[in-house]
C-alpha positions as CSV (number, residue, x, y, z in Angstrom):
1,X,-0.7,-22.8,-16.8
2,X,-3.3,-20.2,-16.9
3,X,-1.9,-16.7,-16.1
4,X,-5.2,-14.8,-16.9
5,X,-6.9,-13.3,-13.5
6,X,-10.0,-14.4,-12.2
7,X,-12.9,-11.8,-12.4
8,X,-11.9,-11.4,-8.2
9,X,-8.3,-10.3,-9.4
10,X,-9.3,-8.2,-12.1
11,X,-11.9,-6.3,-9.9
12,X,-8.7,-5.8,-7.0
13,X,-6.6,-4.5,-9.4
14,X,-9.0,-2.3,-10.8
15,X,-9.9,-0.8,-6.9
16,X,-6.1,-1.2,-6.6
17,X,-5.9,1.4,-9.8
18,X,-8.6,3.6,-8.6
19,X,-7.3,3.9,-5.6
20,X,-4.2,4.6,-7.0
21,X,-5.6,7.4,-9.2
22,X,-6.4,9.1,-6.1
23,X,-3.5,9.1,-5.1
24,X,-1.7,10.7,-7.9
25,X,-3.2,14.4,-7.6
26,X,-1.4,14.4,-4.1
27,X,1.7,13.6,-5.2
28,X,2.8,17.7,-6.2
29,X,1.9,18.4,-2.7
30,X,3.9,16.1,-1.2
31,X,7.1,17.2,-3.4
32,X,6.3,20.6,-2.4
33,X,6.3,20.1,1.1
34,X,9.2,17.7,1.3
35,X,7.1,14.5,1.9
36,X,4.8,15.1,4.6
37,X,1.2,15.5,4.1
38,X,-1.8,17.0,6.6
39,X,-2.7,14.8,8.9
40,X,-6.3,15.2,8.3
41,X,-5.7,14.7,4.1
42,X,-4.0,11.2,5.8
43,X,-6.6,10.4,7.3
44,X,-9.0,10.6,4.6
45,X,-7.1,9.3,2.2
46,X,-6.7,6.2,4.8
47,X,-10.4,5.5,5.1
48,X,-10.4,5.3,1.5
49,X,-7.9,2.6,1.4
50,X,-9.9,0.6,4.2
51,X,-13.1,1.4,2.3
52,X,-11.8,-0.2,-1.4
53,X,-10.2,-3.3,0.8
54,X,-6.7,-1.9,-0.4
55,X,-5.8,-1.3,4.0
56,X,-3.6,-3.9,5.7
57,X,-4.1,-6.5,2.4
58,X,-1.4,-9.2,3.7
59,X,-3.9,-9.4,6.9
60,X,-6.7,-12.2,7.3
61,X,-10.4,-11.6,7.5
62,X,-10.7,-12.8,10.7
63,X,-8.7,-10.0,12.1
64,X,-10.5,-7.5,9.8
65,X,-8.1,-7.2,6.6
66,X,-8.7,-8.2,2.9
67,X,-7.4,-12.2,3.3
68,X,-5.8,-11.1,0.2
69,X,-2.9,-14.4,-0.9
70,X,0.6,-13.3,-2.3
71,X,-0.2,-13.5,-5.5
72,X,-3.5,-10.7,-5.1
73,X,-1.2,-8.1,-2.4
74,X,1.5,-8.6,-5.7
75,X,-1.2,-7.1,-8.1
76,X,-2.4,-4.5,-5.5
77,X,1.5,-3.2,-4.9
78,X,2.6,-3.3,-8.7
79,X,-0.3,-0.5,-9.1
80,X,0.5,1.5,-5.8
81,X,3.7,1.7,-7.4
82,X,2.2,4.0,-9.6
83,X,2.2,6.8,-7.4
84,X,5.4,8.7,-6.3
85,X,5.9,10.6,-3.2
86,X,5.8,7.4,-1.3
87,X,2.2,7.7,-1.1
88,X,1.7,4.2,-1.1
89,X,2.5,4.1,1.9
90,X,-0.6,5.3,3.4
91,X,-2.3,2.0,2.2
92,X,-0.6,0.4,5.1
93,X,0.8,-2.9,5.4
94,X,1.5,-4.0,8.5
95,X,4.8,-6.3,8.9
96,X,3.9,-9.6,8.8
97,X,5.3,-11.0,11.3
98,X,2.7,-9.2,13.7
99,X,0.8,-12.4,12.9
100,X,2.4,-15.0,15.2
101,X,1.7,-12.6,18.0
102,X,-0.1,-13.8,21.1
103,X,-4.2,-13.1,21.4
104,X,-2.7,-10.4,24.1
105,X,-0.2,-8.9,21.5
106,X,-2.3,-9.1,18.2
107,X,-5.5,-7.1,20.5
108,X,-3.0,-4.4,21.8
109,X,-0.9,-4.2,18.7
110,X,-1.8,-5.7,15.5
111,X,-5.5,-5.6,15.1
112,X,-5.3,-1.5,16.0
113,X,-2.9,-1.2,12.7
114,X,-5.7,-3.1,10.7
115,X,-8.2,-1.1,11.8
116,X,-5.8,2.1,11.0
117,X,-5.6,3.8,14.5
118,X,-1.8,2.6,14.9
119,X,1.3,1.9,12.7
120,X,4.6,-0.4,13.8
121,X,7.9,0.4,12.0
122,X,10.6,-2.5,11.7
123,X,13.8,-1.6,13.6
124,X,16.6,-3.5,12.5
125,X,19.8,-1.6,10.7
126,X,22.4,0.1,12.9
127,X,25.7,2.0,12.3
128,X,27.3,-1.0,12.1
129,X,24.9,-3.8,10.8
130,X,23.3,-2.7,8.0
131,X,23.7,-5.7,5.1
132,X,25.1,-7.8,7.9
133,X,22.6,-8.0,10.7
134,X,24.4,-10.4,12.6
135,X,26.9,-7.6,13.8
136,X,24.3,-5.5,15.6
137,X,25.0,-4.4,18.8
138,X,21.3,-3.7,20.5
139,X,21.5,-5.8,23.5
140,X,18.5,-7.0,26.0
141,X,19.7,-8.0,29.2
142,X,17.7,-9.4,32.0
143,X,15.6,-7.7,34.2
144,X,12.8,-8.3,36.7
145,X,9.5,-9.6,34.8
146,X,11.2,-8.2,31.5
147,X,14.3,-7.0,29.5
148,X,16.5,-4.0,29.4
149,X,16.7,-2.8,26.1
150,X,20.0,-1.0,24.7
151,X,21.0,-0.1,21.2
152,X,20.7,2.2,18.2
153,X,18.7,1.8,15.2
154,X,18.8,3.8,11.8
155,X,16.8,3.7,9.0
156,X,13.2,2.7,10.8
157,X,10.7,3.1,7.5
158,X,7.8,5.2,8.8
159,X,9.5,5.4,12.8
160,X,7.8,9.1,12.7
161,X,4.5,8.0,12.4
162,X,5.0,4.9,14.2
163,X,3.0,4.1,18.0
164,X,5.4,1.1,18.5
165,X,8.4,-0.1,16.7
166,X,9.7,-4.0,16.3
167,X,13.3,-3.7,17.2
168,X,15.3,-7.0,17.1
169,X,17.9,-7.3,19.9
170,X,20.2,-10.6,21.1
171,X,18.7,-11.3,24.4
172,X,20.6,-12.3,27.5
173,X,24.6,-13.7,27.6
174,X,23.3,-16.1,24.5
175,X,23.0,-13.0,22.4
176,X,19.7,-14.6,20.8
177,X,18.4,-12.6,18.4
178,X,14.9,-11.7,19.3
179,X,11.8,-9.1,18.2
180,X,10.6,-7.1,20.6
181,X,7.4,-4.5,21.1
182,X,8.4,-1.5,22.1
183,X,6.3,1.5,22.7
184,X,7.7,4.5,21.0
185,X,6.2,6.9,24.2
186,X,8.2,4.5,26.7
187,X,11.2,6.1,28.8
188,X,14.5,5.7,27.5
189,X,13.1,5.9,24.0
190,X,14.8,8.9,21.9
191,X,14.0,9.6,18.3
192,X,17.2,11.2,17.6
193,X,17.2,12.2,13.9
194,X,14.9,12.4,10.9
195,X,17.1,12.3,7.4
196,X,16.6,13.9,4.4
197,X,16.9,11.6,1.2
198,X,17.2,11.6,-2.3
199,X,12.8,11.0,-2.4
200,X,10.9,13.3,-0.9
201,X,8.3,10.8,1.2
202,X,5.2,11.1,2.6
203,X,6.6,9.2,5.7
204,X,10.6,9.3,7.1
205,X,13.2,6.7,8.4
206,X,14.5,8.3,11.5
207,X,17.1,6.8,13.9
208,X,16.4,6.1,17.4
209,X,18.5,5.5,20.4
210,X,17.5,3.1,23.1
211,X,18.8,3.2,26.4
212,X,17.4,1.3,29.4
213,X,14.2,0.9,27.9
214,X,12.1,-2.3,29.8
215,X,10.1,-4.6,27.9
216,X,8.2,-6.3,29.9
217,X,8.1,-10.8,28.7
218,X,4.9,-10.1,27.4
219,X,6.2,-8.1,24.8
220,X,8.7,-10.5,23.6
221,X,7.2,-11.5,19.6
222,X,7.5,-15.2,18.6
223,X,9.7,-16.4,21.8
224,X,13.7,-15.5,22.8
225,X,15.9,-16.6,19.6
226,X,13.6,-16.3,16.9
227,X,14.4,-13.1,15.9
228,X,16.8,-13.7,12.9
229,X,13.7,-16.6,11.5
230,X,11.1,-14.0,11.5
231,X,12.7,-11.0,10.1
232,X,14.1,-13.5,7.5
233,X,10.5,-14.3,6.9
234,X,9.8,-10.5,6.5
235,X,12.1,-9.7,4.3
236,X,10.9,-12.4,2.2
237,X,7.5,-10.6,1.7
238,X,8.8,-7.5,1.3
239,X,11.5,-8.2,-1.4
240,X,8.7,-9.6,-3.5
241,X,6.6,-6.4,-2.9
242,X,9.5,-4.4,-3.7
243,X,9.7,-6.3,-6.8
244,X,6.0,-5.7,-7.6
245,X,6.1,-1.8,-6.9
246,X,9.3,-1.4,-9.1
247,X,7.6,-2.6,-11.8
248,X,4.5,-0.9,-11.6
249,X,6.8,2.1,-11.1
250,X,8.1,1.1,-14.5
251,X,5.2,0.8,-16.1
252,X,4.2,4.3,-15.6
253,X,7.4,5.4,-16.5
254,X,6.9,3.8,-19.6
255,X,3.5,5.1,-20.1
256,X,4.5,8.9,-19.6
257,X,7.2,8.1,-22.2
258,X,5.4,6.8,-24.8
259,X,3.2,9.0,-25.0
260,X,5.5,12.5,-24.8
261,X,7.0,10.5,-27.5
262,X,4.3,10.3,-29.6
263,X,3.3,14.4,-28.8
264,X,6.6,15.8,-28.8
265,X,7.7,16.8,-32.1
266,X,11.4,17.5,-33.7
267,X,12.8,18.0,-36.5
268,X,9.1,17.7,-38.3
269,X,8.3,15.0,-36.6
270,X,7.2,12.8,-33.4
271,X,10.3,11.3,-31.9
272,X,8.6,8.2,-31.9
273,X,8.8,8.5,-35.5
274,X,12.7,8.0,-34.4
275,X,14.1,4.8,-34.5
276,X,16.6,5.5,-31.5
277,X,13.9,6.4,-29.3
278,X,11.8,3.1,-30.3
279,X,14.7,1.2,-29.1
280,X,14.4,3.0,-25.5
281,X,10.7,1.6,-25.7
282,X,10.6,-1.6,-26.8
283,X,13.6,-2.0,-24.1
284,X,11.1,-0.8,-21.3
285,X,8.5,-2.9,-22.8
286,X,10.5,-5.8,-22.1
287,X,12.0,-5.1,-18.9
288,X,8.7,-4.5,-17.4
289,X,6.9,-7.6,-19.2
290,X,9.5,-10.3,-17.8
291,X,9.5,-8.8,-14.0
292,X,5.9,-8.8,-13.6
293,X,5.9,-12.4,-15.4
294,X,8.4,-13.7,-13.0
295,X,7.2,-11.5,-9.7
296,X,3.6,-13.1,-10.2
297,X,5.1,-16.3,-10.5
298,X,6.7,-16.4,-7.2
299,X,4.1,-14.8,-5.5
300,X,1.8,-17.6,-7.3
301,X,4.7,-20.5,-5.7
302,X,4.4,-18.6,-1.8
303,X,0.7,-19.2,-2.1
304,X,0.7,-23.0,-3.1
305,X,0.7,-25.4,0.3
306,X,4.3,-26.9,1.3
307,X,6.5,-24.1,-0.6
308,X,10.2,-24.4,0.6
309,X,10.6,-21.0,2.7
310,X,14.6,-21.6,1.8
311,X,13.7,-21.7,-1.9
312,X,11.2,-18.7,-2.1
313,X,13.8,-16.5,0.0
314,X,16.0,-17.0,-2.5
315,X,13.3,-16.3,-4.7
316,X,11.7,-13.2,-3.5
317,X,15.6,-12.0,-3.6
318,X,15.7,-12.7,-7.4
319,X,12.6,-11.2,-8.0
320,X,13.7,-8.0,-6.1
321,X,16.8,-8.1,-8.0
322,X,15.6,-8.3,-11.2
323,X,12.8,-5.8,-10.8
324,X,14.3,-3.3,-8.7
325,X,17.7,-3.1,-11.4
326,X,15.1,-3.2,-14.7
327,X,13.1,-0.6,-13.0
328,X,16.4,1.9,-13.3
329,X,17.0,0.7,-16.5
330,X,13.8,2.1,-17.8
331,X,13.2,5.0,-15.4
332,X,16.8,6.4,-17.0
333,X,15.8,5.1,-20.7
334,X,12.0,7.7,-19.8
335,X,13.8,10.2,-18.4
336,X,16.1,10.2,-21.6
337,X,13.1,10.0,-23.8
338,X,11.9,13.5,-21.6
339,X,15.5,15.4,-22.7
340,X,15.3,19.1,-20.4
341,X,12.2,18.4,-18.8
342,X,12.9,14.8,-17.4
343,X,15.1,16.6,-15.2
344,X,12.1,18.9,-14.0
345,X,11.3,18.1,-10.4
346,X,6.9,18.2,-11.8
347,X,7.4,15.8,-14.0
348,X,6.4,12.1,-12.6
349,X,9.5,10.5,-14.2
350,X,12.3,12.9,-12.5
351,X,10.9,12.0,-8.8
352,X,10.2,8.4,-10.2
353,X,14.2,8.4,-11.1
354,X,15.0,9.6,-7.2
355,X,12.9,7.1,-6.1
356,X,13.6,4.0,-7.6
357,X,17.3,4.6,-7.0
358,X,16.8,3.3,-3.0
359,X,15.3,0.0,-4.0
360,X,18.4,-1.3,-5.0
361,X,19.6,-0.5,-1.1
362,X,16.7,-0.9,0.9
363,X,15.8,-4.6,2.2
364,X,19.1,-6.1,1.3
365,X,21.5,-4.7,-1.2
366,X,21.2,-5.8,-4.8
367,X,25.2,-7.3,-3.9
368,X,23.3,-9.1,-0.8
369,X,20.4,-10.6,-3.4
370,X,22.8,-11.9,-5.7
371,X,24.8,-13.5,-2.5
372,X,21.4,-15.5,-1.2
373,X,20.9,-16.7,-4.9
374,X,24.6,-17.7,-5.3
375,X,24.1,-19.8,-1.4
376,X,21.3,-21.3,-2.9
377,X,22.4,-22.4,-6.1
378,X,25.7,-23.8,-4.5
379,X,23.6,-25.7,-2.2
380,X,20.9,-27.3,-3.7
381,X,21.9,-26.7,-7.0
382,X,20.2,-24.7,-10.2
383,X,17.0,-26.9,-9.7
384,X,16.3,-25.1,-6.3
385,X,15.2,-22.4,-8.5
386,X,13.1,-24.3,-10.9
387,X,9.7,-23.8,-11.4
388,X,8.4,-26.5,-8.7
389,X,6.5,-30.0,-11.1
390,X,3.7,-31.3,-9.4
């Protein structure tokens, strides 16, 4: 095996770092404000991301993104990690599923959010269905040339900034779970609340009520019933991506730590020079080594033709969980290694500690991970998570 990067890689993940480094002075602002940034300062710092091919990376070239594999949107993520605030959001990354659209959809929805002019936000937790999503109760019921679309939605990443959302519904007396568009402008549309959250972010995750809203058929994605297979897919690419940004997250973390430790002085001395606080580190050190190891890994698998979808979902849930549970490991070891001022909302590691607390939550619980391993293992066995032999 030959884990160095090609000179390609190397040269993303340095535009990936540079990038990321502009980022970073705009992350005070942000706190300040409570997340939000001007929209103009947005906009910039979007053309930026389009301009160092860091904008809609898990879209083709064809369609006008990077044509970046797994594997190359895992190294660009683990540095937008970096930054706090959020801000790596503004690098957008469209859902993925926007890619089995029709020609129709992908020119009215999809190829607008590559070229930056749009956003989508995924709509798929309710009241009631959060870890179970089979116990929602958004229905779409038959209408004349469309659907009637009922329901509530909470946590809708980026809803506030969204033009459309995808909101998954079970369609007709079946109740099969399906994806549609829906425009965020239409009637019956009703963004009803905007929460504030432990992380101050650059974008919210309001909840929305829908109440007789028509979809027309032509805004159905994928077909009636494959609702559950595609955001299934989705989740799959964004557990691994959570797993990459957690420990990029990390690494920073790290980085800040070591070197307070090395300028901070007690007792006569640099409290690296203290053998409790080298523990802390090498601890980090090693959290974050075997994540990124095992996250590029997987990424590395998706990208190789034939890869089991069942396998890597179980996969991408053990990379998540792995990463996203190290990352709190070694954001509470920095903050530690801080004392007073790791508890200072201007220090990097304090909003770091807020934010890495929600990727344990978001995108399926770290209980719901460990679930989807456990399936897998009990049916296919411990080889099912095997590095695959050629």
């Amino acid at each position: 095996m030959d884990f160095r990067y090609t000179p390609r890689q190397a040269d993303l993940k340095a535009r990936a770092a540079a990038y990321t480094a502009l980022l970073i002075p705009y992350e005070q602002q942000a706190e300040e404000a409570g997340g939000p940034l001007p929209a103009a300062t947005v906009r910039e710092l979007t053309r930026a991301a389009i301009d160092a091919g860091v904008y809609a990376i898990n879209m083709p070239e064809k369609w006008g993104g990077p044509g970046l594999s797994l594997l190359d949107q895992v190294i660009v993520e683990e540095e937008f990690g970096k930054v706090t605030n959020c801000l790596w959001d503004i690098p957008w990354r469209p859902a993925n599923v926007l890619a089995y659209g029709t020609e129709a959809q992908r020119e009215k929805y999809l190829l607008p959010v590559i070229r930056g002019e749009r956003f989508d936000a995924f709509a798929v937790t309710e009241p009631g269905a959060g870890s179970d999503p089979s116990s929602g109760t958004s229905t779409a019921t038959r209408t004349g040339g469309g659907w009637l679309l009922n329901g509530e939605k909470w946590f809708v990443t980026c809803g506030d900034i969204a033009d459309f959302l995808l909101v998954q519904a079970d369609a007709g007396p079946e109740r099969a779970a399906t994806l549609f568009f829906v425009d965020k402008q239409a009637p019956g549309v009703r963004m009803t609340r905007v929460p504030r959250f432990m992380h101050s972010a650059v974008n919210g995750h309001p909840e929305f009520t829908f109440t007789d809203v028509f979809v027309p058929d032509d805004d159905v994605l994928g077909g009636v019933g494959n609702g559950y297979a595609l955001t299934k897919e989705w989740f799959t690419d964004e557990r691994l991506m959570i797993a990459a940004r957690t420990t990029g997250a990390a690494e920073r973390a790290l980085q800040l730590a070591r070197d307070w430790a090395v300028e901070r002085r007690q007792f006569g001395s640099p409290i690296a020079d203290f053998q409790l606080v080298q523990g802390m580190l090498a601890d980090c050190a090693v959290d974050i080594a075997v994540n990124r190891a095992y996250t590029h890994q997987v990424a590395w698998e998706a990208d190789q033709p034939g890869a089991d979808p069942k396998t890597l979902h179980a996969k991408a849930s053990t990379a998540k969980l792995a990463a996203s549970e190290a990352a709190g490991r070694v954001i509470d070891r920095c903050v530690q290694i801080f004392g007073g001022r790791g508890y200072d909302r201007s220090y990097p590691v304090e909003r770091l500690y807020r934010e890495l607390r929600v990727d344990r939550i978001w995108e399926g619980t770290s209980e719901i991970q460990r679930l989807i391993i456990a399936n897998e293992l009990i049916k296919r066995g411990t080889r099912a998570l095997d590095l695959p032999l050629p």
